[in-house]
N, C-alpha and C positions, 0 to 999 in steps of 0.2 A: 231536223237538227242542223245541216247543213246553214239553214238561212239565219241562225240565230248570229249573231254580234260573239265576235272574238276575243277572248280575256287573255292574257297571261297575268299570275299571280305567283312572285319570288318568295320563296321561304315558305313554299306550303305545303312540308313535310310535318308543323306542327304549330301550336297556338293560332295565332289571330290570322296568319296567313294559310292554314287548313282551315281556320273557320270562313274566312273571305271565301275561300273556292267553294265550300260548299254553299254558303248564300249565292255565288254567283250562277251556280251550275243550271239554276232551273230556267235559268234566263238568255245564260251564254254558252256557247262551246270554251270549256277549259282550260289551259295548258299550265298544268305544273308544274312548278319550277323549284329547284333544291339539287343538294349534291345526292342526295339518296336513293338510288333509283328504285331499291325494292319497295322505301316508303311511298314514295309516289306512286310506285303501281299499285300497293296496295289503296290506295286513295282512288283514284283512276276507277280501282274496278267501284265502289262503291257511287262513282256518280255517272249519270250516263251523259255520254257526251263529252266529257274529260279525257286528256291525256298527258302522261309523263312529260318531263319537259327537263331533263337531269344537266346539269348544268353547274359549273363551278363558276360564281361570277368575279371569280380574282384573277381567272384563269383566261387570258385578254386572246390568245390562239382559237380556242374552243369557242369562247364566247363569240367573238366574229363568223368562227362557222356557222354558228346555232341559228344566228339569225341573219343569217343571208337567205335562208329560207320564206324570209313572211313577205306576203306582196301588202295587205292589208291587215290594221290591231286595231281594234275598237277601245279596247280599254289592258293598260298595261299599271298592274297594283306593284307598287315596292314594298314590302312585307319581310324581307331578308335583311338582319340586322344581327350584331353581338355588341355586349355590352362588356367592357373593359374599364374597369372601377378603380380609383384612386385618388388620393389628393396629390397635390401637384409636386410636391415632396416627395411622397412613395410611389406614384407612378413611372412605369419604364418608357424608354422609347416603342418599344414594342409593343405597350399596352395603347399609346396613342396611334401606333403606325394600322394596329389590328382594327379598332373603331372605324378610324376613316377607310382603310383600304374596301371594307364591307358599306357601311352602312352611308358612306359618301362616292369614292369613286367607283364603286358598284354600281351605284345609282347612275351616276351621270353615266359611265360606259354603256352602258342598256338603252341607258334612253335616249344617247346621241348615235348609236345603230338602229332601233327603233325607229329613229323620226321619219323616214319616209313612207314607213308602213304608216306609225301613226297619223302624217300628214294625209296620205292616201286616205283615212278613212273620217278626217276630222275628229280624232281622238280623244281619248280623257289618260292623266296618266296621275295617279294615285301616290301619294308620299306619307306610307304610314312614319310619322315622325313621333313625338312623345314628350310628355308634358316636363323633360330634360332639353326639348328644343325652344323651350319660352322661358326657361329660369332655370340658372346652375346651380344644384347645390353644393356642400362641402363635401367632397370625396368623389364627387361625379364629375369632374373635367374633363375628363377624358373624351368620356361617353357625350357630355352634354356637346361638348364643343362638336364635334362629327352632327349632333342632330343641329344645331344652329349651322353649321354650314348648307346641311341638305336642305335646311330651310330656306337660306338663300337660295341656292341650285333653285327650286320648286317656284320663288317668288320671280328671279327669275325668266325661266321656260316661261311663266307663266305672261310675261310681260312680251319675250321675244316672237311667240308661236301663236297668232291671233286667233288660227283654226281649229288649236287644242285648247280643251279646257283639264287645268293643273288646279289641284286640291292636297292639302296637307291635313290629315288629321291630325290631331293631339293626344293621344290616348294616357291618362294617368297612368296608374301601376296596375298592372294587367295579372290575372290569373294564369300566369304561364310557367313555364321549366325553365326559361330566363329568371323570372321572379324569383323561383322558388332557388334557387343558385342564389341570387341577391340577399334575400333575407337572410341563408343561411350565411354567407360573407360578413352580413352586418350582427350575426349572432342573435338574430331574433325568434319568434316563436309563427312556423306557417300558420296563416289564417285567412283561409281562398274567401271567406266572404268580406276582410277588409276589400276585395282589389274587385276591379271592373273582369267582366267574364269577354273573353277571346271573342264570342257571339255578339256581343252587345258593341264592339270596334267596327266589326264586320257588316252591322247593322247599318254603321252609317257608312262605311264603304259604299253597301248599296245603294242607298239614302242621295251620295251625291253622283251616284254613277246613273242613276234612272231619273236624276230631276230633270223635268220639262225645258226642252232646246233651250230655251229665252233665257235659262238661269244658268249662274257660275257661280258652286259652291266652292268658295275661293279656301276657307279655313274652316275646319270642323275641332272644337274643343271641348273632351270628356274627361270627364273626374268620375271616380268611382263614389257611391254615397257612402257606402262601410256599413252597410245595414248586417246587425249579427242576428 
């Protein structure tokens, strides 16, 4: 287990970022990452080779501890994110302040502590983004703007760092406790087979994390079908 490739995966107390750690686990050694500690260990014990990784990524004291720790990262997944909904009228400052400070300067603080572990290992560094970072729609400003900027951030790294390879998926509307908050916000009726499954995101996590040296899966884009 030792000789396997290093992952860290944020936001993997639930949805697509516990689904990522467990595609990852049988390939990688784990570290979970979330503010949760019981959830994480309870995750932990179910994969072998995983471990906790509890961590508040707003929290810029802690978070510089946490990883001063890594000599080498083989693969670092951003999967930690909230979604803060409104049109530009009834949104607050605080609903835009909350988007970014997680789902953007989360990101980049991680992964500009990161880089030399990353750089040490020729890394891959993951930006689950969402199909709010390629088109805003009405009532999503908030939220979309934060995924349009981490999409710069990602394009980017991606330009700056010649020895890492940066990938942005796009995931449509995901089968999650995010979602199901959404719908009920927008007054509509839950229906988990409208939306893309946590597992099928995660899929292509792995998809661009194991492709052959010579390739850079630069951007991955899923839609859900809606099959009822």
């Amino acid at each position: 287990m030792a000789d396997l490739p290093l992952a860290l995966v944020t936001g993997a107390t639930r949805g697509i970022g516990a689904a990522t750690a467990r595609a990852l686990a049988p390939t990688h050694r784990v570290l979970l990452g979330g503010r949760d500690a019981d959830a994480l260990g309870e995750l932990a014990g179910t994969l072998p080779g995983a471990k906790p990784w509890p961590v508040d990524l707003t929290d810029a004291e802690t978070l510089e501890a946490a990883t001063a720790e890594f000599g080498e990262l083989d693969v670092l997944v951003h999967s930690a994110g909230v979604a803060r909904l409104g049109t530009v009228e009834t949104a607050t400052d605080a609903d835009w302040r909350a988007n970014f400070e997680v789902n953007v300067l989360g990101v980049v603080t991680l992964t500009r502590q990161l880089l030399p572990a990353l750089r040490a290992a020729k890394g891959h560094v993951v930006v689950i983004n969402s199909g709010a970072g390629q088109n805003a729609r009405p009532g999503w400003g908030p939220y979309a703007a934060s995924k349009f900027a981490v999409r710069a951030f990602a394009d980017a790294l991606r330009e700056e760092e010649a020895t890492l390879r940066v990938t942005s998926i796009y995931p449509g509307r995901t089968d999650t406790e995010m979602q199901q908050a959404i719908v009920a916000d927008e007054g509509g009726e839950y229906e988990p087979a409208r939306f893309l499954r946590p597992e099928s995101v995660a899929a292509a996590v792995l998809s661009a994390v194991t492709a052959t040296g010579d390739a850079h899966p630069t951007e991955v884009t899923l839609r859900p079908r809606g099959l009822v």
